[in-house]
C-alpha positions in Angstrom: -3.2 1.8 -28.5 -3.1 1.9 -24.7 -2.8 4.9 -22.6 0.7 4.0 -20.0 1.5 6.1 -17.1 4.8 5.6 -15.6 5.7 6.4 -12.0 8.9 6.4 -10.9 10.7 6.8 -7.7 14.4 8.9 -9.0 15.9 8.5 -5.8 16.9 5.0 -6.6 20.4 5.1 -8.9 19.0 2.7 -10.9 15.8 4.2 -11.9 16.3 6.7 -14.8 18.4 3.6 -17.2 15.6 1.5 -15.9 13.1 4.2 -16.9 14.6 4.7 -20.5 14.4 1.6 -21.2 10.2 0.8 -20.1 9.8 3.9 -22.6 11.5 2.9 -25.5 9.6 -0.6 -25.1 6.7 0.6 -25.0 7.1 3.6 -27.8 8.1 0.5 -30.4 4.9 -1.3 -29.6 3.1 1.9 -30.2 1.6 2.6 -26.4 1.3 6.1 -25.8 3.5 7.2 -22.5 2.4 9.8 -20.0 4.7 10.4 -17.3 4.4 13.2 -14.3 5.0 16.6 -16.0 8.5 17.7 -15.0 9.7 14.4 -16.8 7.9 14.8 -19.8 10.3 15.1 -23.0 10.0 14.4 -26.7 9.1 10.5 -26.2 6.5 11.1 -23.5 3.4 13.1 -22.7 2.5 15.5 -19.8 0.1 13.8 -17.3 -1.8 16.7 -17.3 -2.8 16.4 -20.4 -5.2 13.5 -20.2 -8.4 12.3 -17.8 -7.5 10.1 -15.0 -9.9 7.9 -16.2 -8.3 7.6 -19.8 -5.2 6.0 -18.5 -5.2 2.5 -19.1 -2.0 1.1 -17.4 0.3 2.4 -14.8 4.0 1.0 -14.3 5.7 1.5 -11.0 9.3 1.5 -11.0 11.1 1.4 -7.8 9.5 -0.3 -5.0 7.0 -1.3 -2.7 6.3 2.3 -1.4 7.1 3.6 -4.7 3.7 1.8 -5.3 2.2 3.3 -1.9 3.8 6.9 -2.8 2.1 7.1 -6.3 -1.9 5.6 -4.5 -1.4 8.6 -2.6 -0.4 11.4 -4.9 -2.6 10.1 -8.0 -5.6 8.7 -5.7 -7.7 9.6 -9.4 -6.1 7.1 -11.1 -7.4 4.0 -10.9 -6.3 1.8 -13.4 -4.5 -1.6 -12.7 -0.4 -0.6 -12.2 2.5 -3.1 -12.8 5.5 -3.2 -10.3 9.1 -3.3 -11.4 11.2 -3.9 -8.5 14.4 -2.1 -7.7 14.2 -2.2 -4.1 15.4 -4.9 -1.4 11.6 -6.6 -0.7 8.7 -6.4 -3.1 5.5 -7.9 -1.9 3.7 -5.7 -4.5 6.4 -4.7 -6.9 7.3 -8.4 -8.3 8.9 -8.1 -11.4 13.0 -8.3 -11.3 15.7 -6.6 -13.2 16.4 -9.9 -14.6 13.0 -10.1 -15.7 12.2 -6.5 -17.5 12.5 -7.4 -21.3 10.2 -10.4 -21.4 8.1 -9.2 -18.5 7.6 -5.8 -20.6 6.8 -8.3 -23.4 4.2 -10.2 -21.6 2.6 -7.0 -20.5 2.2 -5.8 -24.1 0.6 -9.2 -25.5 -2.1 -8.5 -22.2 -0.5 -12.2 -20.5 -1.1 -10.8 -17.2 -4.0 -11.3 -14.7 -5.6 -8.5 -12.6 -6.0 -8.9 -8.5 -8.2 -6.4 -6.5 -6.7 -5.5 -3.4 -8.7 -4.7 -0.3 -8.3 -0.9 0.8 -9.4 0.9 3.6 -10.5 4.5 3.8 -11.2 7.1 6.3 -12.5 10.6 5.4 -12.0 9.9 1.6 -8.1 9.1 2.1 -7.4 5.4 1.4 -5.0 2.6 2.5 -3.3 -0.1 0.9 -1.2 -1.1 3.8 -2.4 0.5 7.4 -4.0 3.3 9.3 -1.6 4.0 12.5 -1.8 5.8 15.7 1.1 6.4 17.4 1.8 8.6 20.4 4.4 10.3 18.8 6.1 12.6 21.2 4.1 11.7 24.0 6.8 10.0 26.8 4.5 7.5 28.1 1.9 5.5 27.0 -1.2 6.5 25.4 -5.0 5.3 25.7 -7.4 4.8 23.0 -11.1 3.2 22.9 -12.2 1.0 20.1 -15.7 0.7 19.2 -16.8 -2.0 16.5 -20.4 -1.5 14.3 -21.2 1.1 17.5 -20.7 -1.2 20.1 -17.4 -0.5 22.8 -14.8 -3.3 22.0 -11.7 -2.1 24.2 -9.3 0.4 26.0 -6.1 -0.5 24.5 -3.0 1.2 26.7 0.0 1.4 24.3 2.4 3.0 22.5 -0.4 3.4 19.7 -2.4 0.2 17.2 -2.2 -0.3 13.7 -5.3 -1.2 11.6 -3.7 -3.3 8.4 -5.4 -5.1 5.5 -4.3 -8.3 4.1 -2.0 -6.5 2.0 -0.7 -4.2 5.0 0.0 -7.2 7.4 3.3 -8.3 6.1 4.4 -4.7 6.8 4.7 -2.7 10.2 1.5 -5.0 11.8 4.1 -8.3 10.8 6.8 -6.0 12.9 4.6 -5.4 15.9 3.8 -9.3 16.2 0.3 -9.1 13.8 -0.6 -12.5 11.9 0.3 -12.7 8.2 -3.0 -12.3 6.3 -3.4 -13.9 2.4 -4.2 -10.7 0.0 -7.2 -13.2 -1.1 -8.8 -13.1 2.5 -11.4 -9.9 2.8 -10.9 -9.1 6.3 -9.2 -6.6 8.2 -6.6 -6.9 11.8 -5.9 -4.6 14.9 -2.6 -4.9 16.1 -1.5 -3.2 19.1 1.9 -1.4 19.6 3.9 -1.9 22.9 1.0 -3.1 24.8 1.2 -2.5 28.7 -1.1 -6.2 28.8 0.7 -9.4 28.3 -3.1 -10.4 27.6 -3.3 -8.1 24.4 -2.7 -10.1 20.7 -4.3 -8.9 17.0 -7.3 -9.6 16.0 -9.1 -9.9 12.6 -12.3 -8.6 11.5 -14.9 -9.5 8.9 -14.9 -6.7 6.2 -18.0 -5.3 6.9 -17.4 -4.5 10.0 -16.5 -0.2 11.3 -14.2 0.8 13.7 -14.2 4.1 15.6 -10.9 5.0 17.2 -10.9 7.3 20.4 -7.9 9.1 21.9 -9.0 9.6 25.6 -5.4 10.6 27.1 -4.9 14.1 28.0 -2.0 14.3 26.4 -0.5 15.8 23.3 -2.4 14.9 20.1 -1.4 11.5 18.4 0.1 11.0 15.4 -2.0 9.1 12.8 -0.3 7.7 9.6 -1.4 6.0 6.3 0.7 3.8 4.3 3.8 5.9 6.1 2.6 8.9 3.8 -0.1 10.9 4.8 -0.4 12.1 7.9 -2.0 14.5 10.7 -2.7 14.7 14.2 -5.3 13.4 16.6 -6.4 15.9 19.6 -7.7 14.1 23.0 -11.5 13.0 22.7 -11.2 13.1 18.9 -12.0 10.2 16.9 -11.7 8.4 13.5 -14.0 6.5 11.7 -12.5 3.1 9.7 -13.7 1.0 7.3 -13.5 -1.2 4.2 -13.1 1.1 0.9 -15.7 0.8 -2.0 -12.7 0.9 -4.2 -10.0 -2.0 -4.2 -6.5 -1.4 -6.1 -6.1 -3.2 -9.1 -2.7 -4.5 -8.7 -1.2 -6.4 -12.5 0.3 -9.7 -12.3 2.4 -11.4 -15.3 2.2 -14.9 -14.0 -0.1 -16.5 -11.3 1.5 -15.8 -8.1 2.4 -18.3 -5.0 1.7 -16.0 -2.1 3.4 -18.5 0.2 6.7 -19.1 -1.9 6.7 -15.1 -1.8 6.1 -15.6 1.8 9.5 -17.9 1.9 11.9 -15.6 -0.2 10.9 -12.4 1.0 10.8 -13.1 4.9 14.4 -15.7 4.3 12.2 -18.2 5.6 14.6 -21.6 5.2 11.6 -24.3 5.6 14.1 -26.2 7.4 13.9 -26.9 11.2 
């Protein structure tokens, strides 16, 4: 018997039938369900009550930040996690409404393949998506110095730069004119925000490579976010350190997935010219 912990996001109306109905699956193929404690009732078990590293499975049900909303509160848990998708785009969450029964089903007879996704950290929090500095309530632009491996890279002036993985660069870095990056590639892309420099465009970075972030403007402090969850404040002449996690996220697919058709669908692309 498997160890399943379900993570669900309750502000979607959808969520608790949707819910009901991954328990009840799983209870008649005789996995045992943890879910966070305040949820727990007669057909599920208190999180609490087991090791991180004794959960097997994890099903998100919501969305793509329902995914990036459960790294970040249950960083222990490491175990692959399934996406069921109730939300409007799902680059990570891929399985449908339409889908849930046999999807459920092929997740039970282990028809599934595993895909480690690159993750960046900085001071033991970690990223899925992006690390982003922002000026926040600064009214005008701010200044930050980039070194690479030790060595001074640039002075970016701007409204702030993301750092995005593969996985990250369909998200805000895609909105701010970044390149779309396959999860398969290792590598990861600085994309400014607003850049005062016509000159300015993303670039990518072999894996290995660590970058320092500087904020040089006497200004307010900075706002730094990751994955649009955590967050905290940079103070002029502070820095932060960036680079490639030991850990990946083990992200369950039922079928083998075209990352280009995704590409198509999710982004409305028509093909057609």
């Amino acid at each position: 018997m498997s160890n399943i912990f379900i993570f669900s996001n309750f502000t979607k109306p959808q969520t608790a039938k949707v819910t009901s109905q991954v328990i009840q699956f799983l209870n008649e193929h005789q996995m045992y369900v943890f879910v966070e404690d305040k949820y727990a009732d007669t057909k599920t078990k208190k999180l609490s009550t087991i090791p991180p590293e004794d959960i097997d499975y994890c099903i998100s049900i919501g969305g793509d930040g329902t995914i990036l909303e459960f790294l970040h509160t249950f960083s222990k848990i490491k175990a692959p996690l399934l996406g069921i998708n109730l939300g409007k785009l799902g680059f990570l969450a891929d399985v449908r409404l339409d889908e849930l029964i046999p999807s459920l089903k092929a997740f039970v007879n282990q028809e599934f393949n595993i895909e480690e996704r690159l993750m960046l950290e900085y001071n033991n929090l970690f990223a899925l998506n992006d690390i982003v500095i922002h000026r926040a309530s600064n009214p005008a632009l701010i200044e930050l110095n980039i070194h690479v491996d030790g060595n001074y890279f640039n002075t970016f002036r701007a409204d702030g730069i993301i750092i995005a993985t593969p996985t990250g660069s369909t998200a805000y870095s895609l909105s701010a004119g970044g390149p779309i990056i396959t999860p398969s590639i290792k590598a990861l892309c600085l994309t400014t925000i607003c850049p005062h420099a016509i000159s300015n465009r993303p670039i990518v970075f072999l894996p290995e490579k660590e970058l320092v972030v500087e904020y040089i403007s006497p200004y307010k402090p900075v706002e730094v976010t990751i994955d649009g969850i955590t967050q905290f404040h940079l103070k002029t002449k502070e820095s932060l350190t960036i680079h490639i996690a030991k850990r990946t996220f083990k992200l369950l697919n039922l079928q083998k997935i075209d990352t280009f058709a995704t590409l198509r669908n999710k982004l409305n692309w028509s093909g057609k010219f």
